[in-house]
N, C-alpha and C positions, 0 to 999 in steps of 0.2 A: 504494500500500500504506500503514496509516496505518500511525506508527511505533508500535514497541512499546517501553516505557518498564518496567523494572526497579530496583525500590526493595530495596534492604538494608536492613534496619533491625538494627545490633549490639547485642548487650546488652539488658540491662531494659529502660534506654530508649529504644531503639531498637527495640524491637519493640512497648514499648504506642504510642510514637508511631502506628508501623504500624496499630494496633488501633485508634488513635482515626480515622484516617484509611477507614478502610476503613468505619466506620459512617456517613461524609458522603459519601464518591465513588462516584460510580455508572460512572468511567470505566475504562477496559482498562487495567490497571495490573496486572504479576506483582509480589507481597510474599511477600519472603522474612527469615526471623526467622533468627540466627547468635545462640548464646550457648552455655552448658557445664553445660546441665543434661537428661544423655541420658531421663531419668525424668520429667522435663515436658512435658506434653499439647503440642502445636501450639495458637499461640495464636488466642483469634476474629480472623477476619478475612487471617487469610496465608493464602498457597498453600501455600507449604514453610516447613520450617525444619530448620536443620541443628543439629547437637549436636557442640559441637567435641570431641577426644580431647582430653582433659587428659593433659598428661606431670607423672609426680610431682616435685615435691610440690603435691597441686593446692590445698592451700591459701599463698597468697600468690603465686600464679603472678604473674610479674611479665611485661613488653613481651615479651621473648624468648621466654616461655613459651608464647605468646601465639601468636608468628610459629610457634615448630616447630608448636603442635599446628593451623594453621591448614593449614599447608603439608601435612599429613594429609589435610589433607579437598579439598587442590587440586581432586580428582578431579570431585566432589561440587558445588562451586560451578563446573566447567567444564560440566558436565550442566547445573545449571539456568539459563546463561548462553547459548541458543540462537542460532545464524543471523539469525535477524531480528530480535531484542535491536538496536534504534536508540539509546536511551538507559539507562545503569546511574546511579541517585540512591543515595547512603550515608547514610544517619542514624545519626547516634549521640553518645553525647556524650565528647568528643576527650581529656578528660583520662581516662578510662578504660583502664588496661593492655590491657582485651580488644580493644576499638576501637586504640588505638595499635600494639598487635603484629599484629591483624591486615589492616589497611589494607593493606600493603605486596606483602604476598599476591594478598587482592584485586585490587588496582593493577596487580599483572603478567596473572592471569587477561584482565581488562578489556582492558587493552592489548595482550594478543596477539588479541584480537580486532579490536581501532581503534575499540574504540565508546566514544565520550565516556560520561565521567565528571565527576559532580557529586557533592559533599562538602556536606551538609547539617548544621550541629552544633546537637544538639538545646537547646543552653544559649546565653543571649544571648552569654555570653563564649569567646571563642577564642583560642588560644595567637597569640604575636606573630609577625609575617609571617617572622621568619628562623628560628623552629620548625616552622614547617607541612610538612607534605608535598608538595614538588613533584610527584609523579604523581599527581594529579586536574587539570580543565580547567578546574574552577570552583568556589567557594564561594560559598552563597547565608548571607545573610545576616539578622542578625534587624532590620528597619526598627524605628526609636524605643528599639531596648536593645541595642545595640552597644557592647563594650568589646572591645578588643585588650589588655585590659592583663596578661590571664592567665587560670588556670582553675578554673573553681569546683568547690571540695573537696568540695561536698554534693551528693548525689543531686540531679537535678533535679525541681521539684514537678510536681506533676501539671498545675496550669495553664499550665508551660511548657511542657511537653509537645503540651497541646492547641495551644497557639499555634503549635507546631513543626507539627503536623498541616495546621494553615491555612496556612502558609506551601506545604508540599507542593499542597495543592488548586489554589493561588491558580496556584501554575508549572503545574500540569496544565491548568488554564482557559485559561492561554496560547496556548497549542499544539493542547491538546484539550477545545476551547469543546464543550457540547452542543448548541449550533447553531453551524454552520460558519462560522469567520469571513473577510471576505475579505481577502485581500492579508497575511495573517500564516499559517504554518505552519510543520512543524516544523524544515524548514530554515534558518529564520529564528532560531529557538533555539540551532540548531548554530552559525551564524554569531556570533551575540551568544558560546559558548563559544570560538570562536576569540580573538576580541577582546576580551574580560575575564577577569578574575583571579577577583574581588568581586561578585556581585550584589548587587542589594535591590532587593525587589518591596512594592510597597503598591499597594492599593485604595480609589475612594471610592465614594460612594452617592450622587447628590443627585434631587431629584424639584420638581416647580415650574416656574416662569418663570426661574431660578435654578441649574436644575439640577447645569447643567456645570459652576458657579462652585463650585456644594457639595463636589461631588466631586471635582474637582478640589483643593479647600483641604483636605478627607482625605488626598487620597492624598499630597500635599505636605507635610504636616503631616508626615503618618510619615517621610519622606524627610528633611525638615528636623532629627528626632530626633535623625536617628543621629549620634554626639558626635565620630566619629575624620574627622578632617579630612582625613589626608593618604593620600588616594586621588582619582587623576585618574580622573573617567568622562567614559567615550568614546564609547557605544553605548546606543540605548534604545529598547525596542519599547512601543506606546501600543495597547492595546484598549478599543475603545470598546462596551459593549451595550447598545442599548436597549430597550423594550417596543413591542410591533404601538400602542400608541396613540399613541405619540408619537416617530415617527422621527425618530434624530437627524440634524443637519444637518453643512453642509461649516463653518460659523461655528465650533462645539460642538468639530469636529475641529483647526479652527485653533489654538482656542485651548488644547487640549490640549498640544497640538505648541508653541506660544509659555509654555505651563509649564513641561515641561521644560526646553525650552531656557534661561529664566530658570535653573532649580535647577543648571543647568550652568554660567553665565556669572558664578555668584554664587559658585561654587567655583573661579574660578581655570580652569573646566577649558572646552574648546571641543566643543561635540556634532558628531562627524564622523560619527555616522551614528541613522538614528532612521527606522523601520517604523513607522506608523498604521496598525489591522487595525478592522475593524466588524464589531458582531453581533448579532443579535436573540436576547431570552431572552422566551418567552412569559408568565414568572413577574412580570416587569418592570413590565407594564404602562405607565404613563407614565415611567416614572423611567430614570435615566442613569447607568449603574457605571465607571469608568474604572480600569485595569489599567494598572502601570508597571512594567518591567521596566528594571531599568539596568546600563551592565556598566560597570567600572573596572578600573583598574590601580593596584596599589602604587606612590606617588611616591618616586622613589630617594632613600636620604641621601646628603647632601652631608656631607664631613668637614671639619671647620673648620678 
């Protein structure tokens, strides 16, 4: 059965994320839009969308107001939370009252079912790891704009937005390549959610005699970016796709597998576990895309 994969998208920005996502993926993915305006159209691109009750006063509703009017609509997000619902993704952006009150809701919904849960924030910045919410399995993260350092006051622009969109695609091509990949699936995802906290996914491109080297120094490159040092990764799934002209080789995949492991050995941290997946894209032609997937854990403070 392929899994089936459910996106929340909270808020503004959490539903054009959705919208933008939905104009580039052609894969099986339910999108559903949660915000508090009962008078506003379903946006392009969702299946559903829910309209929260506002309890008064609904201007300035703050976290709390947030949780009761969410816990309203319990019913409503148990409906479109189905049986074979394999994965629930959250988008939105974390400093947000609506997204902060209603998280916790959702989180119970989710988990009386057992279906992982992944916490996507639409803004590069994320509140610091002993504010977060412990009931999700994972955060994915923005590769090359990471801060932990706290949370941004202003709406976020539209280019973050779209970038938020790519980050969604990039996790779906993991899992749900349009041509089958072998030796990765989505069990392989749930496993990686077992064993990290933190993701970050980067991509590269390269084509030539050269290829693997291109793309690989891309998708490292982004890796390299991210500025918050102290997280140990442990896990990392590697897709390789190439084009019907020039299939790639078991060399191509070695040294995939010896980059990672370099990004890992240069952080202090040791790779105990790491999946190679291949696949053809007929769009590809000769060129070679490489997909990294990494999972971590928060390194404990030490008190001095």
């Amino acid at each position: 059965m392929e899994p089936r994969t459910t996106i929340l998208g909270l808020g503004a920005a959490g539903i054009r994320t959705l919208t933008y996502l939905s104009e580039r993926s052609p894969r099986e993915v339910s999108l559903i839009g949660i915000d508090t305006t009962p008078a506003r159209p379903k946006a392009p691109g969702l299946d559903h969308r829910i309209a929260l009750v506002l309890l008064p006063p609904a201007d300035g509703l703050d976290e709390t107001g947030f949780q009761l009017s969410a816990l309203l609509q319990q019913e409503s997000l148990e409906e479109l939370l189905d049986e074979d619902t394999s994965l629930v993704i959250l988008v939105g952006d974390l400093s947000e009252p609506l997204v902060k009150g209603t998280l916790p809701v959702i989180a119970q919904v989710v988990q009386q079912r057992e279906i992982p849960f992944l916490l996507v924030p639409v803004t590069a910045q994320v509140p610091p790891e002993s504010t977060l919410p412990t009931y999700f399995n994972g955060l994915l993260l923005a590769a090359g704009e990471l801060s932990l350092a706290g949370a941004e006051s202003a709406p976020p622009a539209e280019s973050t937005l779209r970038a938020c969109a790519d980050r969604l695609e990039l996790l779906l091509e993991i899992y749900q390549p349009l041509s089958p990949a072998v030796s990765i699936d989505f069990q392989d995802l749930l496993f990686m959610l077992k064993k990290g906290r933190y993701f970050l996914l980067a991509k590269g491109m390269g084509a030539g005699p050269e290829r693997s080297e291109q793309a690989l120094k891309q998708a490292t490159e982004q890796l390299t970016a991210v500025p918050h040092p102290a997280l140990d990764w442990k896990s990392s799934l590697i897709l390789l796709t190439d084009g019907p002209a020039k299939p790639q080789t078991i060399g191509e995949q070695r040294k995939a597998f010896m980059a990672v492991k370099k990004f890992f050995t240069d952080r202090g941290s040791e790779l105990q576990h790491v999946k190679v997946g291949y696949a053809t894209d007929e769009s590809l032609a000769d060129r070679l895309s490489v997909f990294l997937l990494l999972a971590g854990q928060p390194i404990p403070r030490t008190e001095a």
